[in-house]
BALOBA-1460 file (C-alpha; in Angstrom, 3 decimals):
// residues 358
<rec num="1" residu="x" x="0.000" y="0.000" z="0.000"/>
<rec num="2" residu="x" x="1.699" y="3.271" z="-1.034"/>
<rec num="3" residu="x" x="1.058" y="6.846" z="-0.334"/>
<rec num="4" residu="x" x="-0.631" y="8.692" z="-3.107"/>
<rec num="5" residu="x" x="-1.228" y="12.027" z="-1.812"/>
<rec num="6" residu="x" x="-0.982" y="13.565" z="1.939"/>
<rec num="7" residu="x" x="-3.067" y="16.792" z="2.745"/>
<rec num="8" residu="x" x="-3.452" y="19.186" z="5.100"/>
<rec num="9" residu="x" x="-6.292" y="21.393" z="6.192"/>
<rec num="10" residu="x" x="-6.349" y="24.229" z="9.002"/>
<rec num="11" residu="x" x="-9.613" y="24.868" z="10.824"/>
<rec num="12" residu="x" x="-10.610" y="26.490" z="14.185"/>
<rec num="13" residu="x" x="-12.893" y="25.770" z="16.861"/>
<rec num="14" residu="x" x="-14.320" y="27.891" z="19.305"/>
<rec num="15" residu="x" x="-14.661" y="27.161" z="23.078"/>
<rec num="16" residu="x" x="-17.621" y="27.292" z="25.071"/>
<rec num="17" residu="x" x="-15.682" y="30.013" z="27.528"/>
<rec num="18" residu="x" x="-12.468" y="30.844" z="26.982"/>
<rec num="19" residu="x" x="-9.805" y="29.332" z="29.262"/>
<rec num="20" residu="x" x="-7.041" y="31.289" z="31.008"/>
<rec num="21" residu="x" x="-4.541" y="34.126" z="29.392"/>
<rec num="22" residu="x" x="-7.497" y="34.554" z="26.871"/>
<rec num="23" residu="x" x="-7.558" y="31.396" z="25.028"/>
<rec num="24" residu="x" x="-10.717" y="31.331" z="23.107"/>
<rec num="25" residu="x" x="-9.956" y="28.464" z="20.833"/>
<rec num="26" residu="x" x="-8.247" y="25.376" z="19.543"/>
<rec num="27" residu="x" x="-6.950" y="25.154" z="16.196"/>
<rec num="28" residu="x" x="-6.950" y="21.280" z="14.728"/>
<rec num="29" residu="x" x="-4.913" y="20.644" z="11.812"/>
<rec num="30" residu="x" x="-6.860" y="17.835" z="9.848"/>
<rec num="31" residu="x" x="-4.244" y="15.681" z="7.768"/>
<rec num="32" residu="x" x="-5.392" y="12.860" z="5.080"/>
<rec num="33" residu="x" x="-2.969" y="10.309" z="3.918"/>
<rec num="34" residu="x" x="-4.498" y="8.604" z="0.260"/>
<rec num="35" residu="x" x="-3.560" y="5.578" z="-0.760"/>
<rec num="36" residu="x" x="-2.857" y="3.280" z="-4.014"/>
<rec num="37" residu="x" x="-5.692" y="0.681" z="-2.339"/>
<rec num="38" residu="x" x="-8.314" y="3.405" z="-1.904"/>
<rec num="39" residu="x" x="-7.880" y="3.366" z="1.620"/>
<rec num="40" residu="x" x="-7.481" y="6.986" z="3.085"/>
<rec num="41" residu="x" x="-6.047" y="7.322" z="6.879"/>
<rec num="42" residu="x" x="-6.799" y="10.510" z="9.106"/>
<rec num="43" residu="x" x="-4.725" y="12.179" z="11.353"/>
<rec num="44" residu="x" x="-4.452" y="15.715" z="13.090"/>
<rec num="45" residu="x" x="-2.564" y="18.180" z="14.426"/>
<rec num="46" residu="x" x="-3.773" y="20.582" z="17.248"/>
<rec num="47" residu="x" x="-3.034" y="23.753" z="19.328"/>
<rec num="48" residu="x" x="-4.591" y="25.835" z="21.557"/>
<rec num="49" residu="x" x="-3.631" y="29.025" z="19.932"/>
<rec num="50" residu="x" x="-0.266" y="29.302" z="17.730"/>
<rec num="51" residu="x" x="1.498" y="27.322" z="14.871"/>
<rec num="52" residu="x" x="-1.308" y="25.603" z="13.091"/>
<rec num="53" residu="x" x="-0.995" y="27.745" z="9.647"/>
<rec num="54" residu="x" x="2.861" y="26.633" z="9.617"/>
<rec num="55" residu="x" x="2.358" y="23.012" z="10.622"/>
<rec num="56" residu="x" x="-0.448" y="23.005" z="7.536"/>
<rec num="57" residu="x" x="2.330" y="24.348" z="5.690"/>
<rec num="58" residu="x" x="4.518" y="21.891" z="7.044"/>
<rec num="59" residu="x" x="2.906" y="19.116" z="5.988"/>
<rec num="60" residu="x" x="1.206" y="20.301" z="2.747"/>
<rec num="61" residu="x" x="4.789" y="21.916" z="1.184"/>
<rec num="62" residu="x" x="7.607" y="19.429" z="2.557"/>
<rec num="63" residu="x" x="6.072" y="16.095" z="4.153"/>
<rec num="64" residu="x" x="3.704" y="15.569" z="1.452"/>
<rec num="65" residu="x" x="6.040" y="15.167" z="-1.295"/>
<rec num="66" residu="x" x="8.428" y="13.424" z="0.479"/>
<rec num="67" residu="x" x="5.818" y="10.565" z="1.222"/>
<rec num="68" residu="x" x="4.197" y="10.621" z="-2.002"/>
<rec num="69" residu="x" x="4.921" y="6.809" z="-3.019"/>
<rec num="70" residu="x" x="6.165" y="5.535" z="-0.486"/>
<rec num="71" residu="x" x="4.597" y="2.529" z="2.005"/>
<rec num="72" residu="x" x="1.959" y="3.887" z="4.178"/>
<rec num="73" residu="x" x="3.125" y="2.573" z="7.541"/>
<rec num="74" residu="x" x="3.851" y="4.073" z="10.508"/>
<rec num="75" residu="x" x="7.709" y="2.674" z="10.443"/>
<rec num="76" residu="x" x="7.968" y="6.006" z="8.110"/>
<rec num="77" residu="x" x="8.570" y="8.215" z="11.330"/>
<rec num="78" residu="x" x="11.960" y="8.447" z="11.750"/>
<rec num="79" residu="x" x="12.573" y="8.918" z="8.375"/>
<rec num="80" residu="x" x="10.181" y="11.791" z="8.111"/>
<rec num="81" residu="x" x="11.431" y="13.722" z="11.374"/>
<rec num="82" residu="x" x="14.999" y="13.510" z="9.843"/>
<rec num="83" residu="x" x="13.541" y="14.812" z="6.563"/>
<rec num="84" residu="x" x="12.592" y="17.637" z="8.559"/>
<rec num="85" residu="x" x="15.245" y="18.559" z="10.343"/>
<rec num="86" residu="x" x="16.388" y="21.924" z="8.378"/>
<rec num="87" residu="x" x="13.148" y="23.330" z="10.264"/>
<rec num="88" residu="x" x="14.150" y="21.664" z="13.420"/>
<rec num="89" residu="x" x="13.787" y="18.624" z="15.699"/>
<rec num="90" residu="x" x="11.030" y="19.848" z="17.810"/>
<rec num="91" residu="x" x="8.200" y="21.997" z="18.262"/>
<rec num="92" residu="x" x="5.889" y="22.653" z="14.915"/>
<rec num="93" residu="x" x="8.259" y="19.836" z="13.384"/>
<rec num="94" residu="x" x="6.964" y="17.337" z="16.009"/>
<rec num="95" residu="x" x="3.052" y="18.794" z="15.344"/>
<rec num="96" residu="x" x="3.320" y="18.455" z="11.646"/>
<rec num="97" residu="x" x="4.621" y="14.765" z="11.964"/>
<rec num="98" residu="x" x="2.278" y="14.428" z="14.458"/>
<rec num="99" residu="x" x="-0.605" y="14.641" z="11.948"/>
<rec num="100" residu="x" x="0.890" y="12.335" z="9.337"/>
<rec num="101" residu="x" x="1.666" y="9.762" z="12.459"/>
<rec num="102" residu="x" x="-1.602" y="9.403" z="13.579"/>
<rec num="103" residu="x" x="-3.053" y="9.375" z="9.915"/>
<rec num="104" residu="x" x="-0.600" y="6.285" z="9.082"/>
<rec num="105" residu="x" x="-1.504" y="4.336" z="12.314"/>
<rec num="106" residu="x" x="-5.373" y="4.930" z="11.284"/>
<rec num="107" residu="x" x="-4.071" y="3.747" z="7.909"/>
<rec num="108" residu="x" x="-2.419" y="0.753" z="9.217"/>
<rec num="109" residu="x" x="-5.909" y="-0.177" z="11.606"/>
<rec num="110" residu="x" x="-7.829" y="0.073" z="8.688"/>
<rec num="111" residu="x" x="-5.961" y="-1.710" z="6.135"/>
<rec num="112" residu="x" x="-5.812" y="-4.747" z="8.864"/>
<rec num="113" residu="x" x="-9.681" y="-4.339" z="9.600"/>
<rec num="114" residu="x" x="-9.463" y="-3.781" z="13.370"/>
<rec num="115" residu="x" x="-9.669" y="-0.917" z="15.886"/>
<rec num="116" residu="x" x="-6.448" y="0.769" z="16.288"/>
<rec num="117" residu="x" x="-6.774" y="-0.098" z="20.294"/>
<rec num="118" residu="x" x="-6.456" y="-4.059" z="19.113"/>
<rec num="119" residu="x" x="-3.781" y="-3.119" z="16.421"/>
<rec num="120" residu="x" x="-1.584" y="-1.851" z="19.491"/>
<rec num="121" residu="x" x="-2.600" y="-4.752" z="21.941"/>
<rec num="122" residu="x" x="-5.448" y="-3.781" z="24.128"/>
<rec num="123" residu="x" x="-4.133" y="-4.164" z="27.697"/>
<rec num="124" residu="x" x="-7.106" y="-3.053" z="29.758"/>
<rec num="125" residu="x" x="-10.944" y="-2.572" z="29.159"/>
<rec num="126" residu="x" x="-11.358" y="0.660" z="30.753"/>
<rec num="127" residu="x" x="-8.763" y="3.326" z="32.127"/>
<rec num="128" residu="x" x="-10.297" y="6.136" z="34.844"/>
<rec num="129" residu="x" x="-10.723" y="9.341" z="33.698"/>
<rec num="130" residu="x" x="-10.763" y="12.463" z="35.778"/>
<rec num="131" residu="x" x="-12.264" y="15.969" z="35.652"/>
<rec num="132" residu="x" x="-10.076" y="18.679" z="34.576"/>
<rec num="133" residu="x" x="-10.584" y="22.424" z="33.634"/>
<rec num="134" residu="x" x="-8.472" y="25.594" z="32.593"/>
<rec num="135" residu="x" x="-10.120" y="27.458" z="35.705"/>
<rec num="136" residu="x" x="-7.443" y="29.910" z="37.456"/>
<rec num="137" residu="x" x="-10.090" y="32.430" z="36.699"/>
<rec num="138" residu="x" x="-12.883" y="31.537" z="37.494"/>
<rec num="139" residu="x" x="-14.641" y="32.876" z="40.458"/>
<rec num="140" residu="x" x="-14.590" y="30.714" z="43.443"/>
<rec num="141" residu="x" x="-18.932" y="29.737" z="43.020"/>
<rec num="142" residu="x" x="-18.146" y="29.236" z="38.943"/>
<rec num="143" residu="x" x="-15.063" y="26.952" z="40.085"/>
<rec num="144" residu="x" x="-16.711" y="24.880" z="42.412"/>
<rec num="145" residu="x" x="-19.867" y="24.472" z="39.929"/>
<rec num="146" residu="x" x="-17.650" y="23.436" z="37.708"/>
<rec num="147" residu="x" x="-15.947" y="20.910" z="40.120"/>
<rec num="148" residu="x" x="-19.922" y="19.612" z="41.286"/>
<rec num="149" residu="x" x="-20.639" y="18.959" z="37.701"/>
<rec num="150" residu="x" x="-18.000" y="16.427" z="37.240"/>
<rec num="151" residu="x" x="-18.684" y="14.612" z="40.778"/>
<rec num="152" residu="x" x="-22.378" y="14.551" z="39.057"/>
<rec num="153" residu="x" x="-20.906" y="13.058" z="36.237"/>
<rec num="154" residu="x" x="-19.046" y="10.203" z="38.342"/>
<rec num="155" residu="x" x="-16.004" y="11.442" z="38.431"/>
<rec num="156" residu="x" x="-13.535" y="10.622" z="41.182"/>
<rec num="157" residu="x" x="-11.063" y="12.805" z="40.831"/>
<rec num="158" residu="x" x="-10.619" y="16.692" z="39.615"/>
<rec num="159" residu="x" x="-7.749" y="18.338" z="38.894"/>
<rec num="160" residu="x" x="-7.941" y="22.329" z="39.650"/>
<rec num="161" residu="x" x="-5.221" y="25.458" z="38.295"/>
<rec num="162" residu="x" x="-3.763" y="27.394" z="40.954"/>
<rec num="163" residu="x" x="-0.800" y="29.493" z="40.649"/>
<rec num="164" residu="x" x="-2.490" y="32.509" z="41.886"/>
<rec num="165" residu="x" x="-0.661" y="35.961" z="42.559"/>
<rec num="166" residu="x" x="-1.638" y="35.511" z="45.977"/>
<rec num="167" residu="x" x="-0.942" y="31.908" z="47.798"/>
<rec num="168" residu="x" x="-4.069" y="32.725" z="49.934"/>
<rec num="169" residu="x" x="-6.267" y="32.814" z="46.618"/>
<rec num="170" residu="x" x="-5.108" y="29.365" z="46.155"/>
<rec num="171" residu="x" x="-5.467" y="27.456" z="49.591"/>
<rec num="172" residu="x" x="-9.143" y="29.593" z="49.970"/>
<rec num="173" residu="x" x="-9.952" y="27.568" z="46.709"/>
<rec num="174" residu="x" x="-8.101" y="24.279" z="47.187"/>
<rec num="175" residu="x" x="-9.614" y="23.883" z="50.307"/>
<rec num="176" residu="x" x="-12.960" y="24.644" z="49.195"/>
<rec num="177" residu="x" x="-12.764" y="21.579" z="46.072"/>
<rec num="178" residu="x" x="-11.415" y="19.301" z="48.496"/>
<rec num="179" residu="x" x="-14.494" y="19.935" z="50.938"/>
<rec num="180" residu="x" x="-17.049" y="19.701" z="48.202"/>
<rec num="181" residu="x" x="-14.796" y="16.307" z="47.061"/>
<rec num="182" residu="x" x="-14.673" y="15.239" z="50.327"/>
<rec num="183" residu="x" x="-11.472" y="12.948" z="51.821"/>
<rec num="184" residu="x" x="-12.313" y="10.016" z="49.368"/>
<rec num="185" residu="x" x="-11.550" y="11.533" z="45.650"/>
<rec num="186" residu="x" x="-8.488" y="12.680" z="44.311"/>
<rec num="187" residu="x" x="-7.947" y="16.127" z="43.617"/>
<rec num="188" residu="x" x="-4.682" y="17.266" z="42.195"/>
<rec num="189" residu="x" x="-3.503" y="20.583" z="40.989"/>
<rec num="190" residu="x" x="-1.673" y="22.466" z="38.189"/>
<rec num="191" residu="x" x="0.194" y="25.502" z="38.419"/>
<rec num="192" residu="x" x="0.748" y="25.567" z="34.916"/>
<rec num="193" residu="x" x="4.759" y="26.550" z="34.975"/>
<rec num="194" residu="x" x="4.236" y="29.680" z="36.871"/>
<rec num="195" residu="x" x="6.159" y="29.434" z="39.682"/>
<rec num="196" residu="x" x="9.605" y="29.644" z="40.801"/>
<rec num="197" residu="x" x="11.247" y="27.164" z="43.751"/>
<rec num="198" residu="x" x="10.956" y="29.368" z="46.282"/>
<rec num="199" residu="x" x="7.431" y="30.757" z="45.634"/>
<rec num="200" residu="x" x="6.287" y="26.709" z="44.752"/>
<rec num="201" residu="x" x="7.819" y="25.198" z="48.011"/>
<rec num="202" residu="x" x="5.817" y="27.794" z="49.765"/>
<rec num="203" residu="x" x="2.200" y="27.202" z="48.291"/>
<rec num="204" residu="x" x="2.916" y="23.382" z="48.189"/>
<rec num="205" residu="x" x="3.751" y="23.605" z="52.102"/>
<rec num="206" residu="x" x="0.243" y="25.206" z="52.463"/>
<rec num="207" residu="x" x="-1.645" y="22.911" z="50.142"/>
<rec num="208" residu="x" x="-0.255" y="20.003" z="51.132"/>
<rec num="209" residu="x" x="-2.859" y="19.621" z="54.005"/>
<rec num="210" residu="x" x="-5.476" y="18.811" z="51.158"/>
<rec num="211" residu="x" x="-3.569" y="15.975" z="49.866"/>
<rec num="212" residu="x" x="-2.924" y="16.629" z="46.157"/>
<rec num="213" residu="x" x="-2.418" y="13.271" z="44.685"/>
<rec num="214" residu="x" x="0.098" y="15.571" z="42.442"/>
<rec num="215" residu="x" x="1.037" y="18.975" z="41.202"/>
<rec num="216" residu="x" x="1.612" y="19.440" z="37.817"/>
<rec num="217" residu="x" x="3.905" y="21.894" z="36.453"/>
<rec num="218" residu="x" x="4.789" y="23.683" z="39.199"/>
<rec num="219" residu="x" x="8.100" y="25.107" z="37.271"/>
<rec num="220" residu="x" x="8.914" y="25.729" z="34.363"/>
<rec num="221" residu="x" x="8.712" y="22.748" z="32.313"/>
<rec num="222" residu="x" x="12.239" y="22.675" z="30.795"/>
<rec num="223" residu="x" x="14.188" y="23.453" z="34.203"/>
<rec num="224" residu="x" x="15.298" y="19.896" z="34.803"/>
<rec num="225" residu="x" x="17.895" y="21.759" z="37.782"/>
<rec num="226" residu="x" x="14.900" y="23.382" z="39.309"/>
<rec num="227" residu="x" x="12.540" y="20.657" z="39.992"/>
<rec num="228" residu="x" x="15.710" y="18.706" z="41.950"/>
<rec num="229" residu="x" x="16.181" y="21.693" z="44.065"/>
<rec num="230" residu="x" x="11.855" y="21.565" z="44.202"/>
<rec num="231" residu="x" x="11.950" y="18.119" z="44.870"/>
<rec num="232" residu="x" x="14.690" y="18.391" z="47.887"/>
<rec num="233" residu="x" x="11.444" y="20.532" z="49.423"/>
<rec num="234" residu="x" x="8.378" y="18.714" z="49.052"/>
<rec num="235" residu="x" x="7.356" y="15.040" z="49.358"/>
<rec num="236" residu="x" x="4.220" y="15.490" z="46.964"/>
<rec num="237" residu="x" x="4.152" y="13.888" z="43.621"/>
<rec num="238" residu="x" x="5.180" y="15.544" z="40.579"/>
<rec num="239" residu="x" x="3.364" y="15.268" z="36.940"/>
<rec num="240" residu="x" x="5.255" y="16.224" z="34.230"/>
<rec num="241" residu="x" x="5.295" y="16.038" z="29.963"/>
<rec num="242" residu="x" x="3.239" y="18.074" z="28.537"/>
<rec num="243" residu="x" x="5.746" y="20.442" z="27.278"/>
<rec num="244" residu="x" x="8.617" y="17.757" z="27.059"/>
<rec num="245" residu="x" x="8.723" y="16.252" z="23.475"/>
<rec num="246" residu="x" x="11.642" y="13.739" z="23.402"/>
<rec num="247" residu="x" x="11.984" y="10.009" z="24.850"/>
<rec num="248" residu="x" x="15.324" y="11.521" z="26.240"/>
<rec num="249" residu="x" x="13.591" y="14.594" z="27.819"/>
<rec num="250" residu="x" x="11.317" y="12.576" z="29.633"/>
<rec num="251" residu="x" x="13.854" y="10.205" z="30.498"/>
<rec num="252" residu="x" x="15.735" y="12.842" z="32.348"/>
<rec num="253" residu="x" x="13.528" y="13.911" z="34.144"/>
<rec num="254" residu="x" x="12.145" y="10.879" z="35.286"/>
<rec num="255" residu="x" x="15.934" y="9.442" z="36.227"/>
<rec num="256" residu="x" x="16.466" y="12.692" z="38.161"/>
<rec num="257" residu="x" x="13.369" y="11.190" z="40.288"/>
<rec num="258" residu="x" x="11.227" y="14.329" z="39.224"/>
<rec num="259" residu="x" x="8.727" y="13.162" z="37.188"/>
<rec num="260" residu="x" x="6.192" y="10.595" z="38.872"/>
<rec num="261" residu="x" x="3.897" y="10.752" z="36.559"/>
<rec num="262" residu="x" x="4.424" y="11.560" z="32.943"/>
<rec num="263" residu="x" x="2.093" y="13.497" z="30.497"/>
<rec num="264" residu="x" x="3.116" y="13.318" z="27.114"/>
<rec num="265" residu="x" x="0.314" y="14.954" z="24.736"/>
<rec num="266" residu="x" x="0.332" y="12.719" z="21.724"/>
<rec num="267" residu="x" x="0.569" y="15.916" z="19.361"/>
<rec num="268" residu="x" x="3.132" y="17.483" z="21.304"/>
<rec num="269" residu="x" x="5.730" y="14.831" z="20.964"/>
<rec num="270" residu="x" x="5.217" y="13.816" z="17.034"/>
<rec num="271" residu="x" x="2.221" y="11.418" z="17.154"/>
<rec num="272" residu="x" x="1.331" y="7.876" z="18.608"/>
<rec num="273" residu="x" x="4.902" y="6.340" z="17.313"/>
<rec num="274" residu="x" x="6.827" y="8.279" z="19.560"/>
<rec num="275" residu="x" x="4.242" y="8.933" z="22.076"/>
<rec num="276" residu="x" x="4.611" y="4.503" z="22.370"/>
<rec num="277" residu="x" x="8.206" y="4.906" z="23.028"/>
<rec num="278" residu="x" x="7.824" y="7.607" z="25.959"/>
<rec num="279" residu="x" x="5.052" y="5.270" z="27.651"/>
<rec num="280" residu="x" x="7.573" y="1.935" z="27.261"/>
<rec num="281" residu="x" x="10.688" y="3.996" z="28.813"/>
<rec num="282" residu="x" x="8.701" y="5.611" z="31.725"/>
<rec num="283" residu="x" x="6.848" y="2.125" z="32.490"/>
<rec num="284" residu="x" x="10.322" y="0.572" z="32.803"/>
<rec num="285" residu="x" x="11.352" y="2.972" z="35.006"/>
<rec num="286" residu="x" x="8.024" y="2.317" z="37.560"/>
<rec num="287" residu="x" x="6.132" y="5.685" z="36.148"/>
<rec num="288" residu="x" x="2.633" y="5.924" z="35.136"/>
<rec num="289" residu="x" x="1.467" y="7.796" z="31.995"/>
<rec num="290" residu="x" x="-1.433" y="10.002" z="32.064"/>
<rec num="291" residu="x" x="-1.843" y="11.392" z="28.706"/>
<rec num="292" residu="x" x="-2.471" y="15.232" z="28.041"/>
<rec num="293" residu="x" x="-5.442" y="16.360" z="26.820"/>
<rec num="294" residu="x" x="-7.135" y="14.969" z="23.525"/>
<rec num="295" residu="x" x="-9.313" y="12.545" z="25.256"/>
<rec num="296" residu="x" x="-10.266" y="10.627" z="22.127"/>
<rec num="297" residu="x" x="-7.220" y="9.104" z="20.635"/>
<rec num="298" residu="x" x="-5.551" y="9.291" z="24.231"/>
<rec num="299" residu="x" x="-7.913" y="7.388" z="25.820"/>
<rec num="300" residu="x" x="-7.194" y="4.644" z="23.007"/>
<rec num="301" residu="x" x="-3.956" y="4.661" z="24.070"/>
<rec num="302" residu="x" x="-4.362" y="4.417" z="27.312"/>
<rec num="303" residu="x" x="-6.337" y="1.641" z="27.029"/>
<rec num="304" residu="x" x="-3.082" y="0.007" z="25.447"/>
<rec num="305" residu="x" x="-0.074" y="1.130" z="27.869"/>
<rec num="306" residu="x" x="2.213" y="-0.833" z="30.228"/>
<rec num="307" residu="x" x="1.321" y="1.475" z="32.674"/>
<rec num="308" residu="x" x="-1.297" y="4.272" z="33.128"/>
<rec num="309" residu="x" x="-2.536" y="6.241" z="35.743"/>
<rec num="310" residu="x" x="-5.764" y="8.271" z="34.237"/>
<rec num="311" residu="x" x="-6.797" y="10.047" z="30.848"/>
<rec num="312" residu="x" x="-7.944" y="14.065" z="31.042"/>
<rec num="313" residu="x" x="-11.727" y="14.548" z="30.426"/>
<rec num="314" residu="x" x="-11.325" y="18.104" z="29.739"/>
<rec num="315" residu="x" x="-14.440" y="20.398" z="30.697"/>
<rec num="316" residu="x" x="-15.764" y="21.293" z="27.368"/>
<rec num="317" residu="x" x="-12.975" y="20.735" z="24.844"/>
<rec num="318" residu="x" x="-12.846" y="16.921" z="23.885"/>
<rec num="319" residu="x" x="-13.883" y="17.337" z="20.008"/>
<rec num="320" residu="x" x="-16.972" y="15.733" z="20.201"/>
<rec num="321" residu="x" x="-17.782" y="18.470" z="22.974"/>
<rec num="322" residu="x" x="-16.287" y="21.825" z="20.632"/>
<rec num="323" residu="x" x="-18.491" y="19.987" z="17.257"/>
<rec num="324" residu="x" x="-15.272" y="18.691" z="15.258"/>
<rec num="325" residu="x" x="-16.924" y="15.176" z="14.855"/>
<rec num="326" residu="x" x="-19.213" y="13.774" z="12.030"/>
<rec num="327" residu="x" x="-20.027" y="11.332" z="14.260"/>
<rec num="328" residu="x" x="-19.584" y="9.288" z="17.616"/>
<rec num="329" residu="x" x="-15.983" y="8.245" z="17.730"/>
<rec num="330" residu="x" x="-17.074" y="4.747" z="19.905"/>
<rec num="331" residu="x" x="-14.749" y="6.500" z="22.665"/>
<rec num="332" residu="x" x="-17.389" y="6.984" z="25.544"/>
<rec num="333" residu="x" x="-17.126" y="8.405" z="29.229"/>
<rec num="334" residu="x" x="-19.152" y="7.403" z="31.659"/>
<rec num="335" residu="x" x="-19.096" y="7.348" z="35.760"/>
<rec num="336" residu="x" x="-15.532" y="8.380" z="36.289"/>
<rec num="337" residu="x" x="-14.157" y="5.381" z="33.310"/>
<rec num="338" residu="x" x="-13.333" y="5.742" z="29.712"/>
<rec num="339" residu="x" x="-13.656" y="3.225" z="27.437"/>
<rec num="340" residu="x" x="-13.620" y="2.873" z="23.561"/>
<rec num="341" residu="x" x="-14.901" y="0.474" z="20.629"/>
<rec num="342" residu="x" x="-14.024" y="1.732" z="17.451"/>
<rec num="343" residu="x" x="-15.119" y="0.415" z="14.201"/>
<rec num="344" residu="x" x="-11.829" y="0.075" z="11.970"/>
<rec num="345" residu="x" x="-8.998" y="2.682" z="12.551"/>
<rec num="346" residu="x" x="-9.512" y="5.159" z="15.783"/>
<rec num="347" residu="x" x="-12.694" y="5.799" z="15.058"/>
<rec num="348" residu="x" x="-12.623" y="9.677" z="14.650"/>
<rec num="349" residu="x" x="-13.981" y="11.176" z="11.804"/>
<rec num="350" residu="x" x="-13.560" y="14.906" z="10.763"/>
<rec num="351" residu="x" x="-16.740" y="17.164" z="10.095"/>
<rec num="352" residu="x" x="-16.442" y="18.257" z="6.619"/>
<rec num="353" residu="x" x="-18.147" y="21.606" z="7.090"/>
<rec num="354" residu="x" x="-15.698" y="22.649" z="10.059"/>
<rec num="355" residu="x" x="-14.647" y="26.506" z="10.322"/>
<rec num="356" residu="x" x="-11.399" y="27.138" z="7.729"/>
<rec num="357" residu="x" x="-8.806" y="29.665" z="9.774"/>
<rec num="358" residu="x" x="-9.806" y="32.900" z="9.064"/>
């Protein structure tokens, strides 16, 4: 089966309310791989607010033609990023092979006639899933209906933003979660990179009375030094990844005993062939994964990993929720769980009338 032709297609989608900083969208990047057999694999690219033109661009002006005949298989990857690497090893380069990734692996599903979660080797039939919002903003009532709507969904555990100019902001509001969660969920928090070691060993002394099963991001992500001074501070977990993008990154951190749980976002890091490798190295060295964002093809993966802790159900943003889908993916949530049964491929399937970039 060889590649035929490879394109690319920018479109935006509006959120509900607009999360933090201003972010009033997410950009997906729809890529199509076509095929010699008829067979046509989908992939995408996405982004909360920059880069999606140039990954388009990326694809449509110097993966496509580099593909064009060649066997549509995922073993393509390493090939492609070194194609690439004028632009760069990383970043939009990752995001552009990202899209062609996940469009070979639906490929290589399809052309075998089975869900992509049995192509990989289903591990597990269900993986929890927990509440999670971009929030810092919110008012305290507007947080905490926000937090009551995913117990009501059957949730059992919520993850909250603080990082607050004032530390008093965020223990009022931690402390009011954790007594609307009560002792028996887990509630963990994310300060998004925004402090430094001395300001994060301060709030993490006064949150740790609400037991955060973790805190994510509570430097800034590439400060590897940082995090081991952090770490020499605090006993509470640390979730890391989703602005690492390398098996090697992760590894680092991980080996520095930093990184307890990992969080690659399957976009992020190139796509699912990479985004395998990152969950095989941290399993071996006894950390969980619990995938970044994109609920639908994460959770698929998930379902498929050595080891995972839980999948993000993101308040609002999965693409079935912002109206990206022609129809049901068979990737479901329900009372806390997610769970998936594809037809061939993974299952998600682009609206054709979705919003060009303006």
């Amino acid at each position: 089966m060889r590649v035929t032709r490879v394109t690319a297609r920018a479109h935006r989608l509006p959120l509900r309310r607009a999360w933090d900083g201003g972010v009033d969208r997410n950009d997906v990047v729809v890529v199509r791989v076509h095929t010699d057999e008829g067979l046509v694999g989908t992939g995408f690219s996405w982004t909360p607010l920059i880069g999606a033109r140039a990954v388009e661009a990326l694809v449509n002006d110097d993966l496509a033609p580099a593909l064009l005949g060649r066997r549509a298989h995922p073993a393509l990857w390493d090939e492609a990023l070194w194609h690439l690497r004028e632009a760069g090893t990383t970043g939009l380069t990752l995001m552009a092979l990202a899209g062609v990734d996940i469009a070979l692996w639906d490929l290589h599903a399809r052309s075998a006639g089975v869900p992509l979660v049995e192509l990989l080797g289903r591990r597990r039939e269900s993986v929890a899933a927990y509440g999670s919002g971009v929030n810092l903003d919110y008012s305290l009532s507007d947080l905490l209906a926000q937090v009551r709507g995913w117990v009501e969904r059957g949730h059992h555990a919520v993850k909250i933003k603080v990082g607050s100019a004032s530390v008093d902001r965020d223990v009022e509001r931690v402390g009011a979660v954790r007594d609307l969660l009560g002792p028996e969920r887990l509630l963990m928090v994310d300060a998004n990179q925004r402090w430094d070691v001395p300001g994060a060993a301060r709030a993490l002394e006064r949150l740790a009375p609400f037991t955060p099963h973790f805190v994510e991001e509570p430097l800034p992500a590439p400060d590897l030094a940082a995090h081991v001074r952090l770490r020499a501070r605090t006993a509470l977990p640390f979730a890391l990844g989703e602005n690492l993008r390398s098996v090697a990154e992760f590894e680092r951190f991980v080996d520095a005993g930093v990184c307890d749980v990992a969080q690659p976002n399957v976009v992020r890091v190139g796509g699912i062939t990479p985004f395998l490798r990152i969950a095989e190295s941290v399993a071996r060295r006894g950390v969980p994964v619990a995938p970044h964002l994109l609920p639908e093809l994460s959770g698929q993966l998930a379902l498929c990993l050595p080891e995972v802790a839980m999948v993000e159900d993101i308040d609002h943003a999965s693409f079935a929720a912002l109206g990206a889908l022609a129809a049901p993916s068979g990737v479901e949530l329900a009372d806390g769980r997610l769970t998936a049964r594809t037809g061939p491929g993974h299952g998600l399937v682009f609206a054709e009338d979705l919003a060009p970039l303006p």
